[in-house]
N, CA, C and O atoms as a DFTB+ gen file, in Angstrom:
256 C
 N C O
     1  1       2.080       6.056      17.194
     2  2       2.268       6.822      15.988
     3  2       1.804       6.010      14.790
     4  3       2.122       4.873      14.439
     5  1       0.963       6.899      14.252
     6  2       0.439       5.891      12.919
     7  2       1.415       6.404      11.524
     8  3       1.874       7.510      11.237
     9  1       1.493       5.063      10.825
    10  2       2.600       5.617       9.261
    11  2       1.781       6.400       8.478
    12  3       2.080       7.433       7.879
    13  1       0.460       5.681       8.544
    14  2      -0.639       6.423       7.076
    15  2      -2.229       6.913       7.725
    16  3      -2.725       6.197       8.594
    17  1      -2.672       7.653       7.442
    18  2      -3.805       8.014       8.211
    19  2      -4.968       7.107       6.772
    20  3      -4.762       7.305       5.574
    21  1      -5.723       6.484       7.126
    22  2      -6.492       6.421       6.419
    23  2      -7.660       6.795       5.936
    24  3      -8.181       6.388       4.897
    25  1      -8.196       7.798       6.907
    26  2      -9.146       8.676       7.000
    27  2      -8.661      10.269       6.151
    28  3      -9.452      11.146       5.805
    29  1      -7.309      10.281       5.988
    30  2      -6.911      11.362       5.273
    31  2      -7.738      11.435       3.591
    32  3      -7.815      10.347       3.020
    33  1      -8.239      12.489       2.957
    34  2      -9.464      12.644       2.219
    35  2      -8.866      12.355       0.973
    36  3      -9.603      12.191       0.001
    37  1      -7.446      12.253       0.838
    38  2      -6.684      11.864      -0.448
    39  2      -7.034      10.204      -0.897
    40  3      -7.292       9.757      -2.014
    41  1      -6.926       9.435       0.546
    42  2      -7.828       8.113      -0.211
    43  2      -9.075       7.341      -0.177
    44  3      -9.335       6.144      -0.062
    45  1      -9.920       8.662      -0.343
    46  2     -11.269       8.399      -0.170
    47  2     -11.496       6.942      -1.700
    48  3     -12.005       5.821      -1.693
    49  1     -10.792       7.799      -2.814
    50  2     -11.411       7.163      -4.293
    51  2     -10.695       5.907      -4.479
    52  3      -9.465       5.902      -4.515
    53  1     -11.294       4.983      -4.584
    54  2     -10.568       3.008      -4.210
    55  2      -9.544       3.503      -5.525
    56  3      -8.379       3.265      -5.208
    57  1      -9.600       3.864      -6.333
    58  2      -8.233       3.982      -6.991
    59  2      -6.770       4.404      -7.208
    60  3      -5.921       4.177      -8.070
    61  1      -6.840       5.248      -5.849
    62  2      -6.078       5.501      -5.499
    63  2      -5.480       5.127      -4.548
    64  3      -4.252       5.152      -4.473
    65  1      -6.358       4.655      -3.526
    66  2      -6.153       3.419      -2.728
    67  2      -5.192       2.388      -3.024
    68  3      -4.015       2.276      -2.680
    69  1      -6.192       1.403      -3.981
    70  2      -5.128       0.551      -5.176
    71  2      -3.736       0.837      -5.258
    72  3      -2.806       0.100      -4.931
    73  1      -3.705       1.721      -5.620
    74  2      -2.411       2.230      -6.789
    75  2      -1.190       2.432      -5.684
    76  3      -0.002       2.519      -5.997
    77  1      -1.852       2.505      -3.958
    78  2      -0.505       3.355      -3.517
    79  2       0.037       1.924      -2.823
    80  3       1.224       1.765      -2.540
    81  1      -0.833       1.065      -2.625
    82  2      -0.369      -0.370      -2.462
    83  2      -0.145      -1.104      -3.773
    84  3       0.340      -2.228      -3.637
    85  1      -0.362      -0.761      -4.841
    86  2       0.255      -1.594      -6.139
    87  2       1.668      -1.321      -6.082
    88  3       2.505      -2.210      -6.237
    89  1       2.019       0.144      -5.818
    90  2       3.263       0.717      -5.942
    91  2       4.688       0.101      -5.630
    92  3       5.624      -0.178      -6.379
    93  1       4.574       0.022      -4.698
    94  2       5.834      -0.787      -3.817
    95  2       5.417      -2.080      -4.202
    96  3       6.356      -2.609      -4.796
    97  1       4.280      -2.956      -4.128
    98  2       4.268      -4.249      -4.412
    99  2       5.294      -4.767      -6.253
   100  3       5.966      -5.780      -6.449
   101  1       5.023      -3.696      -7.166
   102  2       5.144      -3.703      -8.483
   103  2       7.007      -3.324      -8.251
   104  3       7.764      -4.062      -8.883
   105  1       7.615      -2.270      -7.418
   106  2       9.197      -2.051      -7.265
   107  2       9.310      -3.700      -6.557
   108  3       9.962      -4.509      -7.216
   109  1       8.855      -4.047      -5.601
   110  2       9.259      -5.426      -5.078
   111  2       9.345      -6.093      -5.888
   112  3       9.992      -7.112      -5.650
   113  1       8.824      -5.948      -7.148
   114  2       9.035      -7.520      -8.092
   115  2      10.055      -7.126      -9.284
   116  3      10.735      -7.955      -9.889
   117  1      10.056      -6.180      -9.450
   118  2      11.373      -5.511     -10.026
   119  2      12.687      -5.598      -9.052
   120  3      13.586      -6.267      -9.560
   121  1      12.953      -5.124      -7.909
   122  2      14.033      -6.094      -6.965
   123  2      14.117      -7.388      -6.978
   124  3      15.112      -7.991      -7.381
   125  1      13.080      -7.928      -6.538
   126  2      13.653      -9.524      -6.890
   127  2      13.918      -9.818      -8.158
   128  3      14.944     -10.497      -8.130
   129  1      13.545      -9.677      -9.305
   130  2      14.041      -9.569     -10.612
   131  2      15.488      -9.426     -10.746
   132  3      16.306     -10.093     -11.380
   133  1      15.631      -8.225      -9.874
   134  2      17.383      -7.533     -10.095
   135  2      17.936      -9.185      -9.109
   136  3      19.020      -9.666      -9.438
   137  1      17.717      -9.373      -8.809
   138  2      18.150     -10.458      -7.393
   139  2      18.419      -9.871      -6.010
   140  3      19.070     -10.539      -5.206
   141  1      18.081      -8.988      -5.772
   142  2      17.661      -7.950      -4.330
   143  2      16.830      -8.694      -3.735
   144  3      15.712      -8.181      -3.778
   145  1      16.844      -9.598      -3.235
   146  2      16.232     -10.029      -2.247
   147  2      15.520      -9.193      -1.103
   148  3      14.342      -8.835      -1.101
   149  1      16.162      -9.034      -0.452
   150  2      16.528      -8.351       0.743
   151  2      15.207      -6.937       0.584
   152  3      14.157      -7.032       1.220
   153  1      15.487      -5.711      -0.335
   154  2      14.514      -5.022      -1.091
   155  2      13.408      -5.134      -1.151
   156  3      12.510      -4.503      -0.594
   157  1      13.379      -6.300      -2.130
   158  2      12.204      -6.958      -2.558
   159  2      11.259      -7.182      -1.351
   160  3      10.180      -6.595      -1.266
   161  1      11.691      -8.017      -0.465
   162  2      10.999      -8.323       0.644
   163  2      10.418      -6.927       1.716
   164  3       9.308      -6.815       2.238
   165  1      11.629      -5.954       1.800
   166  2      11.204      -4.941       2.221
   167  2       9.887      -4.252       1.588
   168  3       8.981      -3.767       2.265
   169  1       9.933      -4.291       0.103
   170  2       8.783      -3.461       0.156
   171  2       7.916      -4.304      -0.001
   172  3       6.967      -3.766       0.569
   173  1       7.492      -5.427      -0.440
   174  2       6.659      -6.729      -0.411
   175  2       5.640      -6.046       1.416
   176  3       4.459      -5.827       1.684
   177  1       6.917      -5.957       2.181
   178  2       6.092      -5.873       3.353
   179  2       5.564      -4.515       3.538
   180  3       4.437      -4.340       4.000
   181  1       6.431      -3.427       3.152
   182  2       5.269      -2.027       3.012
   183  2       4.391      -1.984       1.865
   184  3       4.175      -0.865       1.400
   185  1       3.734      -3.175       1.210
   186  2       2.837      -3.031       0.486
   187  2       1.611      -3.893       1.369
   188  3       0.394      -3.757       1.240
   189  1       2.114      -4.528       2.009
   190  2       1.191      -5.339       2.275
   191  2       0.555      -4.395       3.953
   192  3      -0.544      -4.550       4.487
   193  1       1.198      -3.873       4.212
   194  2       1.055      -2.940       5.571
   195  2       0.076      -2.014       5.077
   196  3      -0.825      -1.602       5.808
   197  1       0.221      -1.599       3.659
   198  2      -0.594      -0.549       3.208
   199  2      -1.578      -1.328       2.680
   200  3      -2.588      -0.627       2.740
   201  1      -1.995      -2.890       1.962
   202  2      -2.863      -3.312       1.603
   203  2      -3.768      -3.511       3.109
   204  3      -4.968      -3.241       3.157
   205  1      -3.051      -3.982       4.212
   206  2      -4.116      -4.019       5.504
   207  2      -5.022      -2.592       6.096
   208  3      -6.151      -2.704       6.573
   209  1      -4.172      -1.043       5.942
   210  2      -5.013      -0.095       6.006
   211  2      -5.991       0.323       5.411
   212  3      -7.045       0.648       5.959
   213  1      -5.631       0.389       3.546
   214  2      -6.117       0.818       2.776
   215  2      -7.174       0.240       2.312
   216  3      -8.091       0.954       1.908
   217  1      -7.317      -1.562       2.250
   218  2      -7.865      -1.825       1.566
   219  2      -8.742      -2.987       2.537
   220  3      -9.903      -2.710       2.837
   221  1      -8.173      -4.199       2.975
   222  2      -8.891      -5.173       4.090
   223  2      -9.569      -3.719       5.295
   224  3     -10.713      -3.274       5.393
   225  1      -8.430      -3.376       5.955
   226  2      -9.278      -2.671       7.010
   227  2     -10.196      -0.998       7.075
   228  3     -10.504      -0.322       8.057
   229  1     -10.485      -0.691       5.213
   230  2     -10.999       0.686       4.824
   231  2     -12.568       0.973       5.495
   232  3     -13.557       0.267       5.297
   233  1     -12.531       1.675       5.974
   234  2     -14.037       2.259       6.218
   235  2     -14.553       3.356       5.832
   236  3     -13.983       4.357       6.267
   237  1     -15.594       3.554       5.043
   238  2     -15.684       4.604       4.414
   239  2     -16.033       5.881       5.183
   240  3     -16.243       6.889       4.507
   241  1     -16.112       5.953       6.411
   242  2     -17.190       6.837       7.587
   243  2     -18.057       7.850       6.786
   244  3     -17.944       9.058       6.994
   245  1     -18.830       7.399       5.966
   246  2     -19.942       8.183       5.149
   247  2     -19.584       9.058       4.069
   248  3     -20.461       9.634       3.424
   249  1     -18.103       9.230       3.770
   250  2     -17.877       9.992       2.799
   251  2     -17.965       8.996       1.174
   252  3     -18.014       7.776       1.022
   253  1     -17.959       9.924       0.324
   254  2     -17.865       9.455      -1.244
   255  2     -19.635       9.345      -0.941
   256  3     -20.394       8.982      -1.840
């Protein structure tokens, strides 16, 4: 079972791409801020799960 399809046509445009792995990375640093550790780290790691689909492992298969 996959979490995110990356071939889905919503993140064809790298900016949106970006933004859905900025997301959680940017609440993670606002948790650790609060002192949420624990949080923080959680989404630290669903950002970085989404930086390996979205962005290291993106292929464009001819679209854009």
């Amino acid at each position: 079972m996959r979490l995110i399809d990356p071939s889905h046509p919503f993140f064809r445009p790298a900016w949106r791409r970006y933004l859905v792995v900025a997301a959680p990375l940017i609440w993670a640093g606002v948790e650790w801020s609060l002192g949420n550790i624990l949080w923080g780290s959680i989404f630290a790691a669903i950002s970085a799960y989404l930086a390996w689909h979205l962005v290291v492992n993106w292929r464009q298969d001819g679209n854009d």
